[in-house]
C-alpha positions as CSV (number, residue, x, y, z in Angstrom):
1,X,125.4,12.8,-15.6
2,X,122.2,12.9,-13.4
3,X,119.7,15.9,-14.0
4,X,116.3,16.1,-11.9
5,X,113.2,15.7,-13.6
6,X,109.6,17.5,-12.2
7,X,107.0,14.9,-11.3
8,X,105.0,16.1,-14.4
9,X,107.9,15.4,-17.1
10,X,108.1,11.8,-14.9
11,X,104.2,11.2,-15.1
12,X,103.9,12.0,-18.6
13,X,106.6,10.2,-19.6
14,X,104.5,7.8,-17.9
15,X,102.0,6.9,-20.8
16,X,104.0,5.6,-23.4
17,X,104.8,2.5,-20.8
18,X,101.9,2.0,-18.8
19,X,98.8,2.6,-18.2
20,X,98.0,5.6,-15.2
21,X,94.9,6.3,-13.8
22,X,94.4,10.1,-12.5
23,X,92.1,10.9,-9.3
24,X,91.3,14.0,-7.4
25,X,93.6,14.1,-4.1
26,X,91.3,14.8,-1.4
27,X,92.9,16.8,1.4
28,X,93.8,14.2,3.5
29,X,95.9,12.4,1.0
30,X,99.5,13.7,0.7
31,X,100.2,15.8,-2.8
32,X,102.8,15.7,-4.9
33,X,104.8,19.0,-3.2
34,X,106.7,16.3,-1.2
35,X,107.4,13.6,-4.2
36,X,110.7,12.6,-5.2
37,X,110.3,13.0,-8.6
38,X,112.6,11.4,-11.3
39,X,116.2,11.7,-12.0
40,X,117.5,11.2,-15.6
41,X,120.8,9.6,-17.0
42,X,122.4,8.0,-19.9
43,X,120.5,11.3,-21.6
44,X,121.2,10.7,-25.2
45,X,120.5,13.6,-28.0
46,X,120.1,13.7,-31.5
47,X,118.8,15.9,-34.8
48,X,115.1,14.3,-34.2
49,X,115.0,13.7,-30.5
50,X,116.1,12.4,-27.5
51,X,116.0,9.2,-24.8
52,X,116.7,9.0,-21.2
53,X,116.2,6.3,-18.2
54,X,114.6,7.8,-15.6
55,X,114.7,6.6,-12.0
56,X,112.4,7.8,-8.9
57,X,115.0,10.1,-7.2
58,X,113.1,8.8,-3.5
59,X,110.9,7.4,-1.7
60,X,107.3,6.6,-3.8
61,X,104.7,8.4,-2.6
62,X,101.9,7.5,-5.2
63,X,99.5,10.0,-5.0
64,X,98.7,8.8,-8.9
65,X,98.4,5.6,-8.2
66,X,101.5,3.4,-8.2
67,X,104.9,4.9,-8.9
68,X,106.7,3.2,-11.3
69,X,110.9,2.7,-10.3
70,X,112.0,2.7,-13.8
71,X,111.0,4.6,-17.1
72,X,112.4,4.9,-20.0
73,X,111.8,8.1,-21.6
74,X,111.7,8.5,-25.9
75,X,110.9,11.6,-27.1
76,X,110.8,12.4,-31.4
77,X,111.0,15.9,-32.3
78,X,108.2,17.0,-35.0
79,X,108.0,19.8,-37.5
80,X,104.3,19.8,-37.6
81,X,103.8,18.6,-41.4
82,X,102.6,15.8,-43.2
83,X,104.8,14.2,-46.2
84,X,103.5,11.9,-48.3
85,X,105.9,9.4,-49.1
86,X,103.8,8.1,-52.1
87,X,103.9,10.7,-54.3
């Protein structure tokens, strides 16, 4: 099953793999209204999270700086508190 992503789930997804470097689109430069974005399969769920492979659904348009093709997105739900395991 394929679902589509929003560039900004895509580019955060982003940091965990690779470096991005954010700039200021001046008006000249195309924005991200006209991106692709990503599509996501092999979505996989469980009690603490969730992973998916995300693929640009298009045509890069890099207005971040390089698209990347592939990502592979891991995310771990938290509760918010500490435990220590020590005690």
């Amino acid at each position: 099953m394929i679902f589509p992503l929003g560039v900004g789930l895509a580019l955060a997804s982003t940091v965990a793999g690779a470096a991005i470097s954010l700039r200021q689109s001046s008006d000249s430069e195309r924005s991200v209204e006209g991106c692709p974005g990503y599509s996501a399969s092999n979505v996989q769920t469980s009690g603490t999270g969730l992973t998916a492979d995300l693929t640009l659904a298009g045509s890069a348009c890099n207005v971040y700086g390089r698209d990347i093709q592939d990502l592979r997105l891991i995310v771990n739900y938290d509760n918010g508190t500490m435990s220590d395991e020590n005690s």
